[in-house]
BALOBA-1460 file (C-alpha; in Angstrom, 3 decimals):
// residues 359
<rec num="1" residu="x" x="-8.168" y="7.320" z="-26.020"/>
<rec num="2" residu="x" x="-5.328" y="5.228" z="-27.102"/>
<rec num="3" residu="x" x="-4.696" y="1.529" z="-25.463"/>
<rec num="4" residu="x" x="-1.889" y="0.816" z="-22.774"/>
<rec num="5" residu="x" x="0.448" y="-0.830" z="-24.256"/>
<rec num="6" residu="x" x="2.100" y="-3.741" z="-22.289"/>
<rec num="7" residu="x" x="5.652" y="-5.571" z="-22.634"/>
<rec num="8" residu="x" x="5.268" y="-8.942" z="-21.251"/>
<rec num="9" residu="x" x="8.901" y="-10.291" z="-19.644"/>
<rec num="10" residu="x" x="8.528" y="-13.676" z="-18.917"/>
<rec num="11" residu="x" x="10.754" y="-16.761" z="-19.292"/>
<rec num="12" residu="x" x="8.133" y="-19.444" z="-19.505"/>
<rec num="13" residu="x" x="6.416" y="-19.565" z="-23.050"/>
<rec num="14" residu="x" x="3.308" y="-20.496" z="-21.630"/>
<rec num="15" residu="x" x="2.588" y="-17.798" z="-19.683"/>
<rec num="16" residu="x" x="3.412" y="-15.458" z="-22.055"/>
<rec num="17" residu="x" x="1.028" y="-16.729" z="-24.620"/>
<rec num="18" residu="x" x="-1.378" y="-16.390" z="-21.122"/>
<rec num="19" residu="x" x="-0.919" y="-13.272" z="-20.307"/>
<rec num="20" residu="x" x="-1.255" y="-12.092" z="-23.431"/>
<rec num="21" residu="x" x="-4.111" y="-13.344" z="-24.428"/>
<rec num="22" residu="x" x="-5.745" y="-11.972" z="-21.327"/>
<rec num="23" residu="x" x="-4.632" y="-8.910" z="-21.674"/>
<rec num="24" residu="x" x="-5.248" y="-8.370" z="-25.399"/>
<rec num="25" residu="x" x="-8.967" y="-9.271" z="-24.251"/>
<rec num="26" residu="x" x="-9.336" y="-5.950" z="-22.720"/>
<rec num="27" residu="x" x="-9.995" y="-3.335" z="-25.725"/>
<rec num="28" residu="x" x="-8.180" y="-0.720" z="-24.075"/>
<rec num="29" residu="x" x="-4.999" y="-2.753" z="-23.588"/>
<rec num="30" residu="x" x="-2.444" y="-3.606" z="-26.483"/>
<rec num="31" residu="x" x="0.232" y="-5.927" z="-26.041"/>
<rec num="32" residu="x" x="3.374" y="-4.736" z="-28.079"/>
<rec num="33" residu="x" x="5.700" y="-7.594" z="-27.562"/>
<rec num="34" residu="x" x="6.085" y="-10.382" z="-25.406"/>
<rec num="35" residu="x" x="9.946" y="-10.872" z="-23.775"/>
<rec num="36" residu="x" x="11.564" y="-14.135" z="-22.511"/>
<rec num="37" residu="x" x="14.573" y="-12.632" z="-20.183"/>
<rec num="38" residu="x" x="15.764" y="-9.055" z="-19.724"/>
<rec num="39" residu="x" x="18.802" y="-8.536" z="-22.009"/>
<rec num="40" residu="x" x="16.054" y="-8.911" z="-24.760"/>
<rec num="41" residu="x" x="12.852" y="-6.999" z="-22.915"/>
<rec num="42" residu="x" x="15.694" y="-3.671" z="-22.480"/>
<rec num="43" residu="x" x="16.243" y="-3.959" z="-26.443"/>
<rec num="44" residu="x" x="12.293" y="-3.989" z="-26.516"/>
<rec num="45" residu="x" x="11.738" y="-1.298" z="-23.840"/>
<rec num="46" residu="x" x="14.168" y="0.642" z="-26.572"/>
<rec num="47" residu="x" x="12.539" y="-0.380" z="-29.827"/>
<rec num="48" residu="x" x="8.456" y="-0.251" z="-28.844"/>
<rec num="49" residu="x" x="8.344" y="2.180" z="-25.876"/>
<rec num="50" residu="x" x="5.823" y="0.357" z="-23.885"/>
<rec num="51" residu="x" x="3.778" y="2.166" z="-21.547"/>
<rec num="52" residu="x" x="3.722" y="-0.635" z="-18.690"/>
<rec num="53" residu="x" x="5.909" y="-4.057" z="-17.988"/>
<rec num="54" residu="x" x="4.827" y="-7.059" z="-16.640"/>
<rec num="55" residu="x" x="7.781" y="-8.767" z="-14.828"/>
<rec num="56" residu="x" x="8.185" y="-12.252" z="-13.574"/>
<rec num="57" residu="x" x="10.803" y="-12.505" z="-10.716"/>
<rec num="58" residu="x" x="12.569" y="-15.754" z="-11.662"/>
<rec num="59" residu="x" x="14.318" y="-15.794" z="-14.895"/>
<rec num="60" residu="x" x="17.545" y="-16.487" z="-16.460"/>
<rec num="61" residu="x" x="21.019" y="-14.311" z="-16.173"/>
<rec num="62" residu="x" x="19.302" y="-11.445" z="-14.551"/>
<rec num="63" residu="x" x="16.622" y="-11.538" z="-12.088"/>
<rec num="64" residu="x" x="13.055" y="-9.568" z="-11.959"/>
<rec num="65" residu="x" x="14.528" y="-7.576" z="-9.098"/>
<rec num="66" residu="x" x="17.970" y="-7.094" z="-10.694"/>
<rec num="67" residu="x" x="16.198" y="-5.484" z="-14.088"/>
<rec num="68" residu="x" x="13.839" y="-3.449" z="-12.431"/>
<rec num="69" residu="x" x="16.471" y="-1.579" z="-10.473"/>
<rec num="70" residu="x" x="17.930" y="-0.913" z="-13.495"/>
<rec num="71" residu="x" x="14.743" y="-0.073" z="-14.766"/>
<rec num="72" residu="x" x="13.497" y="2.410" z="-12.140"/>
<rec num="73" residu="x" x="17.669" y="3.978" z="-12.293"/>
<rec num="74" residu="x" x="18.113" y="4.244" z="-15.761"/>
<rec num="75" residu="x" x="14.583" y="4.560" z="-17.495"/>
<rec num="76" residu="x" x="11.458" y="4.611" z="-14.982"/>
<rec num="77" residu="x" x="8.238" y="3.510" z="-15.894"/>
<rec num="78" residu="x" x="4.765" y="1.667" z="-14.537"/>
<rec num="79" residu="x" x="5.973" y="-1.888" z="-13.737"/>
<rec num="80" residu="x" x="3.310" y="-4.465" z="-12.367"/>
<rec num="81" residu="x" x="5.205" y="-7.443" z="-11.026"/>
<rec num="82" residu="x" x="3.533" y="-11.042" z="-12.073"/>
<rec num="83" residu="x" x="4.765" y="-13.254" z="-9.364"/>
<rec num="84" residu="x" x="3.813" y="-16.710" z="-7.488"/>
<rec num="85" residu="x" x="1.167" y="-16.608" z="-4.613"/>
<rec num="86" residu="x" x="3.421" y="-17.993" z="-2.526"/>
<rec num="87" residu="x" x="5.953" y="-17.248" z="0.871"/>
<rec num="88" residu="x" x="8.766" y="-16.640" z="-1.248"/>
<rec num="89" residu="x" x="6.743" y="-14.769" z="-3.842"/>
<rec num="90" residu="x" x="5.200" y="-12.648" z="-1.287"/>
<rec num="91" residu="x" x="8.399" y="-11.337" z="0.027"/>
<rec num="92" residu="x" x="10.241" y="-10.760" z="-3.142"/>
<rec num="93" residu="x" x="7.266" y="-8.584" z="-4.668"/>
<rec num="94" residu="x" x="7.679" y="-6.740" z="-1.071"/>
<rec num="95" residu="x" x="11.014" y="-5.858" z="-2.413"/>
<rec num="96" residu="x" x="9.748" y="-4.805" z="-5.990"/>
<rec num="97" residu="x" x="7.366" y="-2.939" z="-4.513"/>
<rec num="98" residu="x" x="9.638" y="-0.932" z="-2.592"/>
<rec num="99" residu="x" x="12.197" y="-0.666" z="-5.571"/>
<rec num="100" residu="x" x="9.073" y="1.386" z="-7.631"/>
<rec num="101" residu="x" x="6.838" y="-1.295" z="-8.833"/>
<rec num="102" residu="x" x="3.748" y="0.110" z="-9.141"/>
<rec num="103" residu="x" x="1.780" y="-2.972" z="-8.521"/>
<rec num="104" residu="x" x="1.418" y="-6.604" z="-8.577"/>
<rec num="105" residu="x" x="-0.356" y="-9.556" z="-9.954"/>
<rec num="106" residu="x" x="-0.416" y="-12.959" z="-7.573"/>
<rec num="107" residu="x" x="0.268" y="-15.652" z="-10.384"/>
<rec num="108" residu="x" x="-1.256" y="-19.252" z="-9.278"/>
<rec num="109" residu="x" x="1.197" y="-21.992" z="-8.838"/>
<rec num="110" residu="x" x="-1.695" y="-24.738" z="-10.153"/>
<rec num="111" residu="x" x="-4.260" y="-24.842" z="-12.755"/>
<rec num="112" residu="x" x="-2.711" y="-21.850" z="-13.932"/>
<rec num="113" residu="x" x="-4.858" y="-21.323" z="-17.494"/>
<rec num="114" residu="x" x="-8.076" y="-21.472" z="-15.470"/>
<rec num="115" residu="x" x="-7.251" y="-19.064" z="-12.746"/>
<rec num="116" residu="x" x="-5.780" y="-16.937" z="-14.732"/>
<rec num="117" residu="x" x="-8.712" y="-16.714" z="-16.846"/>
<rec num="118" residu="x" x="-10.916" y="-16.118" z="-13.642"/>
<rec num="119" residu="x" x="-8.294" y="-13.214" z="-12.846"/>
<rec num="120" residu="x" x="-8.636" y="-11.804" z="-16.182"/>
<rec num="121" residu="x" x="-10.238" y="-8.806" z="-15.338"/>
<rec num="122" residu="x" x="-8.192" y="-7.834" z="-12.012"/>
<rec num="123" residu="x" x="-5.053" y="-8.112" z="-14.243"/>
<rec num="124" residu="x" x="-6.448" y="-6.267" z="-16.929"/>
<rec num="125" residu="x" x="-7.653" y="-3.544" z="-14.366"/>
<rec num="126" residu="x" x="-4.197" y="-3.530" z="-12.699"/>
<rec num="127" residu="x" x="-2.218" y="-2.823" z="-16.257"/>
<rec num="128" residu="x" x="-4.690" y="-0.077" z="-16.911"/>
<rec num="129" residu="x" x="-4.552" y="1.404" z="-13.132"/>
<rec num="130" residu="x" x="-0.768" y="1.157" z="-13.627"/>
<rec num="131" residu="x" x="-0.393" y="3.419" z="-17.033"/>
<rec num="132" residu="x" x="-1.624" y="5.963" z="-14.711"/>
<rec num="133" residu="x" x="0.867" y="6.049" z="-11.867"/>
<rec num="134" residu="x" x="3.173" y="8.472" z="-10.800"/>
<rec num="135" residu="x" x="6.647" y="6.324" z="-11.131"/>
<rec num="136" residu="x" x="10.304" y="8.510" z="-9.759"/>
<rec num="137" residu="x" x="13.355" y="7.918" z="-10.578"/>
<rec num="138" residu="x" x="14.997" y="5.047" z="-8.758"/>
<rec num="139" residu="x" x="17.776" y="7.795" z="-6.844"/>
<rec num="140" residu="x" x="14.446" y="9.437" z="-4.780"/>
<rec num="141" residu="x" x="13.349" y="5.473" z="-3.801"/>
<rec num="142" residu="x" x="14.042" y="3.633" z="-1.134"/>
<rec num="143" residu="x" x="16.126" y="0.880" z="-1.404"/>
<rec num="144" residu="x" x="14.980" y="-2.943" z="-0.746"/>
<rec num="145" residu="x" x="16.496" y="-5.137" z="1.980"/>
<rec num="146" residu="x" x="17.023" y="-1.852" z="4.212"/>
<rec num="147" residu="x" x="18.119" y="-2.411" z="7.480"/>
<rec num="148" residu="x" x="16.157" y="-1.248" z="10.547"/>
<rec num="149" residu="x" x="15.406" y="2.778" z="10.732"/>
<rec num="150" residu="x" x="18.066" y="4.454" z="12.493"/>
<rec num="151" residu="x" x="16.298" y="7.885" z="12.024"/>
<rec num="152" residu="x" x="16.555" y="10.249" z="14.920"/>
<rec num="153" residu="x" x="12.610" y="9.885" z="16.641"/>
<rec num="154" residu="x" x="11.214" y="13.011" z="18.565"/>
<rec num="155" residu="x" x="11.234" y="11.822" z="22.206"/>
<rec num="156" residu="x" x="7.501" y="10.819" z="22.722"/>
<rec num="157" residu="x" x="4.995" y="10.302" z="25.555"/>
<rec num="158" residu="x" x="2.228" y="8.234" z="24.665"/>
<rec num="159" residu="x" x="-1.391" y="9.188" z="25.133"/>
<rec num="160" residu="x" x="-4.755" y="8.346" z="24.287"/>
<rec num="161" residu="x" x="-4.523" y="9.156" z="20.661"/>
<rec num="162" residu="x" x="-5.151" y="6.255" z="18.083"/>
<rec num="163" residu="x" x="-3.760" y="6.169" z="14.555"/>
<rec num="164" residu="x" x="-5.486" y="5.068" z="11.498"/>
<rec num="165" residu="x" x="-4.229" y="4.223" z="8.232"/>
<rec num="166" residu="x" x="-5.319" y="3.490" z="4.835"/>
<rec num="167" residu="x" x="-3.395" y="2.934" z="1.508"/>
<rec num="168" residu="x" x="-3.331" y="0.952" z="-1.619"/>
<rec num="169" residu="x" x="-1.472" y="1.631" z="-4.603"/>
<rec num="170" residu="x" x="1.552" y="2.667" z="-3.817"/>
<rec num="171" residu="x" x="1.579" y="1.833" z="-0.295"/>
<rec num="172" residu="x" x="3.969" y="0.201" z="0.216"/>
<rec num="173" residu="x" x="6.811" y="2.409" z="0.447"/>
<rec num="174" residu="x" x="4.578" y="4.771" z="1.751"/>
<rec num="175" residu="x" x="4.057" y="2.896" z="4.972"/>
<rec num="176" residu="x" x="7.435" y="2.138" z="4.917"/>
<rec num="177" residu="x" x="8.132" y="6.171" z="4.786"/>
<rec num="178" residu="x" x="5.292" y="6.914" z="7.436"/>
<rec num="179" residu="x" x="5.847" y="4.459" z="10.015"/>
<rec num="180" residu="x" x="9.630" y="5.402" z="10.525"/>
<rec num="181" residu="x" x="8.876" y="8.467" z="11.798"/>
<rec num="182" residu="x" x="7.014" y="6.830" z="14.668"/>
<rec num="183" residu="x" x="8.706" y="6.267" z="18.112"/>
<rec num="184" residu="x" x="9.055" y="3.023" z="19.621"/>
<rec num="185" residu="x" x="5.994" y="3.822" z="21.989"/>
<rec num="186" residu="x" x="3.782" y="5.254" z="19.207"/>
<rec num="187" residu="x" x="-0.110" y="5.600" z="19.891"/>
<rec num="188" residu="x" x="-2.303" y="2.211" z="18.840"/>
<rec num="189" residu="x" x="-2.165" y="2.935" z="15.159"/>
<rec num="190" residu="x" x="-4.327" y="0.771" z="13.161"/>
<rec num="191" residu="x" x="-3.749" y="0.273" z="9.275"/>
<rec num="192" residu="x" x="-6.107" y="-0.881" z="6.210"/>
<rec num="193" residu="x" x="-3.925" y="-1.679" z="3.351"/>
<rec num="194" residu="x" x="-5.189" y="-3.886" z="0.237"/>
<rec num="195" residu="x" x="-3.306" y="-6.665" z="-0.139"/>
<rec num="196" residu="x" x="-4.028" y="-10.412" z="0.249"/>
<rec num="197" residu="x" x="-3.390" y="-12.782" z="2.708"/>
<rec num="198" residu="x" x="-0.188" y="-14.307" z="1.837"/>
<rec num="199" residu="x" x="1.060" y="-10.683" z="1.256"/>
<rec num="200" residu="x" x="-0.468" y="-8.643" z="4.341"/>
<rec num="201" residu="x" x="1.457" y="-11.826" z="6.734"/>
<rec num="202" residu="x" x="5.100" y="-10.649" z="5.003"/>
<rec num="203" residu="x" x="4.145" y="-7.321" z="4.647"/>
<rec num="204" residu="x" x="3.764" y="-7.227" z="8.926"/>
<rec num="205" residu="x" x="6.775" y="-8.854" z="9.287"/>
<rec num="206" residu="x" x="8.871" y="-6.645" z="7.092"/>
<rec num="207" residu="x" x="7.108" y="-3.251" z="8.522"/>
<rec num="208" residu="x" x="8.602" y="-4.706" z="12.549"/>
<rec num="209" residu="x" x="12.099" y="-5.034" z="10.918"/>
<rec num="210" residu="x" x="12.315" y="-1.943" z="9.199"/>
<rec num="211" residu="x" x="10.364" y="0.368" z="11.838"/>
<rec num="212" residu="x" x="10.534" y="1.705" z="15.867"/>
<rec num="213" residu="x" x="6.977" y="0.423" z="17.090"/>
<rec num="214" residu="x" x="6.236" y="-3.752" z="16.878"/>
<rec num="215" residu="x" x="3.983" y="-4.508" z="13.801"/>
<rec num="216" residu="x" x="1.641" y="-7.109" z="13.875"/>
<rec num="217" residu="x" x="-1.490" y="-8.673" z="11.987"/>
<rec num="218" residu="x" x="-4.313" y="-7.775" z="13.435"/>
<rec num="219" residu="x" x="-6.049" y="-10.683" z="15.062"/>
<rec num="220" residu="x" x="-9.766" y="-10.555" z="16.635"/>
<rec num="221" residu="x" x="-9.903" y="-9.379" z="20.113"/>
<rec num="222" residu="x" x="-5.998" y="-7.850" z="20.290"/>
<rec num="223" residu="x" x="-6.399" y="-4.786" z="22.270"/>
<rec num="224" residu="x" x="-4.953" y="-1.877" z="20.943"/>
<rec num="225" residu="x" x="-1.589" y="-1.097" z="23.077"/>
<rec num="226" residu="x" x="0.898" y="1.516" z="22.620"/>
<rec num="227" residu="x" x="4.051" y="1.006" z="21.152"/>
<rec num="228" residu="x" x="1.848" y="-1.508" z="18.666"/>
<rec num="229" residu="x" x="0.536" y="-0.951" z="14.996"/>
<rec num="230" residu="x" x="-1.734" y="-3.987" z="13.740"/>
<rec num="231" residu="x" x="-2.012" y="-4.501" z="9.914"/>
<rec num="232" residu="x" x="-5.457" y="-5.392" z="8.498"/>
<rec num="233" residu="x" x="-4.936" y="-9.504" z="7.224"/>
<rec num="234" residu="x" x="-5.681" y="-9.541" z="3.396"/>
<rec num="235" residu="x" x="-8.409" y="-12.383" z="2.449"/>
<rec num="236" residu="x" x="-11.807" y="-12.567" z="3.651"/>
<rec num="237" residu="x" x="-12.703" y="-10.586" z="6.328"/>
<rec num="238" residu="x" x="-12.913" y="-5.998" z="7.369"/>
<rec num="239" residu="x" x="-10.655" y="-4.701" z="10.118"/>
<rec num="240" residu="x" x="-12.370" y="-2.545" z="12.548"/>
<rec num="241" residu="x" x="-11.964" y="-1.415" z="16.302"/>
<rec num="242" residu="x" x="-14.101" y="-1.610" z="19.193"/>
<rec num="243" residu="x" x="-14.650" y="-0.549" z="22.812"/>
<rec num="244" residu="x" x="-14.453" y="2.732" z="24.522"/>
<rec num="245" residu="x" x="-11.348" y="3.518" z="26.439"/>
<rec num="246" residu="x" x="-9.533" y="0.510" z="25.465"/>
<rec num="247" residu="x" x="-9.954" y="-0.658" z="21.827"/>
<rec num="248" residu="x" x="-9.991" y="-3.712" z="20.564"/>
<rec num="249" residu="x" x="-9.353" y="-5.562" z="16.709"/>
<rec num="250" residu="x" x="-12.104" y="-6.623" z="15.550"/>
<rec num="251" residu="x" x="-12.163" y="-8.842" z="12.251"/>
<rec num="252" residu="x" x="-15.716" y="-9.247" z="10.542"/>
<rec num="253" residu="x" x="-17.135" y="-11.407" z="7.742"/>
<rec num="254" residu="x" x="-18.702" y="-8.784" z="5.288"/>
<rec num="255" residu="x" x="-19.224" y="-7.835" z="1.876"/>
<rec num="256" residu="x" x="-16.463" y="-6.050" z="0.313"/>
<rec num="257" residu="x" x="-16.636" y="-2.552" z="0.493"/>
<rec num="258" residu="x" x="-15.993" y="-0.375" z="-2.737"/>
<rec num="259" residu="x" x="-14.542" y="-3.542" z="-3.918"/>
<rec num="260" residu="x" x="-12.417" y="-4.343" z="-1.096"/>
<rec num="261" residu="x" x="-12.175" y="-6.663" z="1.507"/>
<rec num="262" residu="x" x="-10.411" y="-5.598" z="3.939"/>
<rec num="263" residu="x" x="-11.844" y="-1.871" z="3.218"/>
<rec num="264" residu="x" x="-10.283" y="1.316" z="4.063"/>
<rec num="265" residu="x" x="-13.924" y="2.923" z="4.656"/>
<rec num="266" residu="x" x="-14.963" y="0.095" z="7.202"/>
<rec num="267" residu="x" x="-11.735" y="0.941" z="9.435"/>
<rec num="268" residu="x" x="-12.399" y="4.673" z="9.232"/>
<rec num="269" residu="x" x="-15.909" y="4.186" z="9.983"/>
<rec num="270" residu="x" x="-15.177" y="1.881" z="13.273"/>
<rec num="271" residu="x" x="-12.592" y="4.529" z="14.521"/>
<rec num="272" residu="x" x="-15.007" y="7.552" z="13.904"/>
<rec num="273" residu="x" x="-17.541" y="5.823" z="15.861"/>
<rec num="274" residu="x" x="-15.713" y="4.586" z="18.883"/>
<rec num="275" residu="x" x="-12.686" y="6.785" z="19.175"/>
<rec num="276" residu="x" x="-14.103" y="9.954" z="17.582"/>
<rec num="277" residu="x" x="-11.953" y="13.369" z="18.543"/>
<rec num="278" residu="x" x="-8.933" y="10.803" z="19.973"/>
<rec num="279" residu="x" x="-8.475" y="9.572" z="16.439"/>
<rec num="280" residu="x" x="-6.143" y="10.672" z="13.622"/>
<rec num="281" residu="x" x="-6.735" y="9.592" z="10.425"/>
<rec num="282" residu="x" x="-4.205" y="9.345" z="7.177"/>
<rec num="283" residu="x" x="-5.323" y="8.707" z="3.537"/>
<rec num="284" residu="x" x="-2.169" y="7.527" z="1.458"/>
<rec num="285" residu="x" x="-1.923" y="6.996" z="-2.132"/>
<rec num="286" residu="x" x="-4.333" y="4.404" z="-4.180"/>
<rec num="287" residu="x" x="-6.716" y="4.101" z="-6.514"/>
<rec num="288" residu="x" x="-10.205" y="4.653" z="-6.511"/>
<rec num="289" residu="x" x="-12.183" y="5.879" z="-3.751"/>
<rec num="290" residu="x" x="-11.965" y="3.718" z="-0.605"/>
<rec num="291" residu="x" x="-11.488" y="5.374" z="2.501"/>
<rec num="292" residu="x" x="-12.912" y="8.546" z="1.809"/>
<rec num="293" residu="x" x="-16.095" y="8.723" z="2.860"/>
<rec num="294" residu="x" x="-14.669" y="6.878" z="6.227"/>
<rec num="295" residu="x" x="-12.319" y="9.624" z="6.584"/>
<rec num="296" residu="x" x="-14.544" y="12.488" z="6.243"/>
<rec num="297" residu="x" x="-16.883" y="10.611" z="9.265"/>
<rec num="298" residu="x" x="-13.337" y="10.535" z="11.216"/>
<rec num="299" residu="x" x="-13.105" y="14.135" z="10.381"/>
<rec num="300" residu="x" x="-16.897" y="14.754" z="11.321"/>
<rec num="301" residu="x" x="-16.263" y="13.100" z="14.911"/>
<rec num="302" residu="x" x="-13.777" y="15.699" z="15.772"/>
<rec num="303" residu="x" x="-10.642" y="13.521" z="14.619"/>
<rec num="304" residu="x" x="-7.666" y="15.478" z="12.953"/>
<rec num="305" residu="x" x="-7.138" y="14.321" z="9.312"/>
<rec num="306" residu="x" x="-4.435" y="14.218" z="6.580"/>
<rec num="307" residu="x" x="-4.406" y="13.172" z="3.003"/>
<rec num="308" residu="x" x="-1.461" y="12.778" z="1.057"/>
<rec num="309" residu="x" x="-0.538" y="15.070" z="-1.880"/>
<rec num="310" residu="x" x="-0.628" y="14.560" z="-5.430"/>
<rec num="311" residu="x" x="2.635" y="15.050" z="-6.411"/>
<rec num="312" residu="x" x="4.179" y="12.190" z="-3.867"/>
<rec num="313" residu="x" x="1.525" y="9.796" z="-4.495"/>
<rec num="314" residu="x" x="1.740" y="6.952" z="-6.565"/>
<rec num="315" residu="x" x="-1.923" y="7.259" z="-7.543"/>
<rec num="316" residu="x" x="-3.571" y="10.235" z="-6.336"/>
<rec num="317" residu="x" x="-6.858" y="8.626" z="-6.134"/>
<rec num="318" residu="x" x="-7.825" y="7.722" z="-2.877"/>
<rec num="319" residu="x" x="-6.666" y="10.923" z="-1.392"/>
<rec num="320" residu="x" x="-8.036" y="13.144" z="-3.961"/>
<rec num="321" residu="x" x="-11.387" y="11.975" z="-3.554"/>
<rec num="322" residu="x" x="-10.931" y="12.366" z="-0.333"/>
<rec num="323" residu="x" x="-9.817" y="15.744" z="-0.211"/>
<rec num="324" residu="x" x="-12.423" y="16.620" z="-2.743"/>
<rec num="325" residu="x" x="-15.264" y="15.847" z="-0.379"/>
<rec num="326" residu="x" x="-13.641" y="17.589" z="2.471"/>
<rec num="327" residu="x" x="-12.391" y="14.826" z="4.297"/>
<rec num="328" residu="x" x="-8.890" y="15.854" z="4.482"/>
<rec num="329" residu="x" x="-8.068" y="18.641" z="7.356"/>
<rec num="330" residu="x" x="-4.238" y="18.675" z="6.020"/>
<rec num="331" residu="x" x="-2.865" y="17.668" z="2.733"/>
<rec num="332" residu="x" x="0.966" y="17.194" z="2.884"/>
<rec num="333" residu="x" x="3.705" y="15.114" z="0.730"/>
<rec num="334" residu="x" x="4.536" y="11.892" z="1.825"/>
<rec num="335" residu="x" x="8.272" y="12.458" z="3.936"/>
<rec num="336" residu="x" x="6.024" y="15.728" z="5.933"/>
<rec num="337" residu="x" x="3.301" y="13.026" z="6.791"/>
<rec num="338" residu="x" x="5.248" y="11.147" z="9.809"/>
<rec num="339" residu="x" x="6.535" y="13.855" z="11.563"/>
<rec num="340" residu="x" x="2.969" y="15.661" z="11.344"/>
<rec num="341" residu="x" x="1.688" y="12.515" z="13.147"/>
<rec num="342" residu="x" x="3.933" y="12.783" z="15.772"/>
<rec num="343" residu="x" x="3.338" y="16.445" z="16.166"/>
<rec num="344" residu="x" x="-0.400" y="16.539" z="16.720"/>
<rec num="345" residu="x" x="0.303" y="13.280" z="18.945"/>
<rec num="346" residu="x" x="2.531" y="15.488" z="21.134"/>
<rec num="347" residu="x" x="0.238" y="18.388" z="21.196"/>
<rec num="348" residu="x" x="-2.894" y="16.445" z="22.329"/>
<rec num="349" residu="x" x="-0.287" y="14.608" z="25.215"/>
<rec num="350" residu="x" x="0.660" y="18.255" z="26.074"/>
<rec num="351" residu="x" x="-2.838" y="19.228" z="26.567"/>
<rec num="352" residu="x" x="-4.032" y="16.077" z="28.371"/>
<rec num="353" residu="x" x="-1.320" y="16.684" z="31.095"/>
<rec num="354" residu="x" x="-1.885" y="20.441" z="31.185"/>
<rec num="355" residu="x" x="-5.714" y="19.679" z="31.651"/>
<rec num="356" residu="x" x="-4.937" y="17.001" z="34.539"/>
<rec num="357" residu="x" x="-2.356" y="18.789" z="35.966"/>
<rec num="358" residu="x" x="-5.128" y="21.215" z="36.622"/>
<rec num="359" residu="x" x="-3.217" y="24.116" z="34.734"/>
């Protein structure tokens, strides 16, 4: 198998020579050239045909953001964004992500060598996980800095249904996609996407501009109301639910699960135990495996289930797996998976009355 190989655009010299001696650690990684601003990294992209860019945000005469626009427009490929751990950093790699980065890489702010080194391996894994995505052509993305949804929403009356969510690669603009489809006074809808903490804070606050229903982080103890979607915090703790009836966020101090913390697999699980055949459960696109085995105990419960394809997904990894073990009732491309949420929500309202109405 031949190595991924990586164009480094950077305009600090120092972190090029970092990042590329991390990366050319990894034997299945070759680093082809190293760039220090983007009027030389598109000669580059031209001359070596890289596989995957890094990309710093802040550089000279053309930002990170500015190139890969162009990028994703004129010449898509994988793109992992290398930017500061930070407020600001958070917010703009929100945008790249939504332009068609594929993924991102929190660069420290201090000590920078060292904890680079200790994040050798999740960069290297990140590059590699990249190669593998599914990038479109910028025309088919959505654009950053969009103003709120102004899509038409399916009048709705709310019921007892409860939404859950997972995602990771690619998720992004997949939430983005999902959630404005919802109505203002959407079912609870929980959602479990990786991220970390500085990231899943912005991430909330984008989703309430840009979408119907409000969008929170999920704190310990918030109970579940309608017209509210809680986002798993990134960091150091699980999201799960509690209670029968009324649920409840509940944030736990556990061992990552399938290498994740929060996990997709310990939200699934919580929701297929306490809200069984109420619950609907969506696998986006990510990679690896998280969330599957969770989903196929939602679908066990009596819970309706979808997975998204292959062809929309960033990384068809998460939902594959899932759909391979049966989890997945429905499989549908990402713009079908909204209004399909809506639609069973409906339904099961329509039933509910029907039933108490005694007809």
């Amino acid at each position: 198998m031949n190595p991924v190989r990586v164009l480094i655009v950077d305009d600090s010299a120092t972190i090029r020579r970092l990042l590329t001696a991390v990366l050319s650690s990894d034997p299945e990684i070759e680093v082809v050239g190293a760039a220090p601003e983007p009027a030389v990294a598109r000669q580059m992209i031209k001359d070596l045909n890289p596989d995957v860019l890094t990309l710093d945000v802040e550089m000279p005469h053309m930002n990170g953001l500015e190139f890969l626009e162009k990028i994703m427009r004129l010449r898509p490929f994988p793109v992992v964004m290398v930017s500061t751990l930070t407020q600001k950093g958070a917010e703009v790699t929100l945008e790249a992500l939504e332009l068609g980065a594929v993924d991102y890489y929190p660069k420290p702010t201090e000590n920078v060598a060292a904890l680079m080194s200790a994040g050798a391996s999740e960069l290297c894994e990140k590059v590699k996980n990249a190669a593998q995505a599914r990038v479109r052509a910028r025309s088919s993305l959505r654009i950053a800095n969009v103003e709120p949804s102004t899509k038409t929403v399916t009048p709705f009356v709310s019921g007892n249904s409860i939404i859950a969510i997972g995602s990771s690669t690619g998720g992004v603009e997949a939430l983005i996609e999902v959630l404005s489809h919802f109505p203002a006074n959407c079912p609870p809808t929980v959602i479990t996407q990786h991220m970390p903490a500085h990231f899943t804070t912005t991430f909330a606050q984008r989703l309430d501009r840009l979408c119907q229903p409000r969008v929170t982080e999920a704190s310990d103890g918030a109970v579940l109301s309608v017209g509210q979607v809680y986002l798993a915090p990134g960091g150091n703790q699980h999201l799960e639910i509690s209670g029968v009836g009324t649920y409840r966020c509940r944030l736990v101090d556990e061992d990552p699960v399938n290498g994740h913390r929060p996990s997709v697999d310990v939200l699934f699980r919580s929701v297929a135990h306490h809200a069984k055949d109420k619950a609907i459960g969506i696998q986006l696109t990510g990679m690896g495996r998280d969330g599957a085995s969770g989903l196929l105990e939602m679908r066990q419960a009596g819970a309706s289930t979808i997975g998204q394809d292959e062809a929309s997904s960033v990384v068809y990894g998460m939902p594959k797996v899932a759909f391979e073990i049966g989890a997945v009732e429905t499989q549908l491309p990402l713009e079908k998976i909204g209004p399909e949420i809506v639609r069973l929500c409906k339904g099961r309202n329509e039933r509910e009355m029907r039933h108490a109405s005694g007809s």
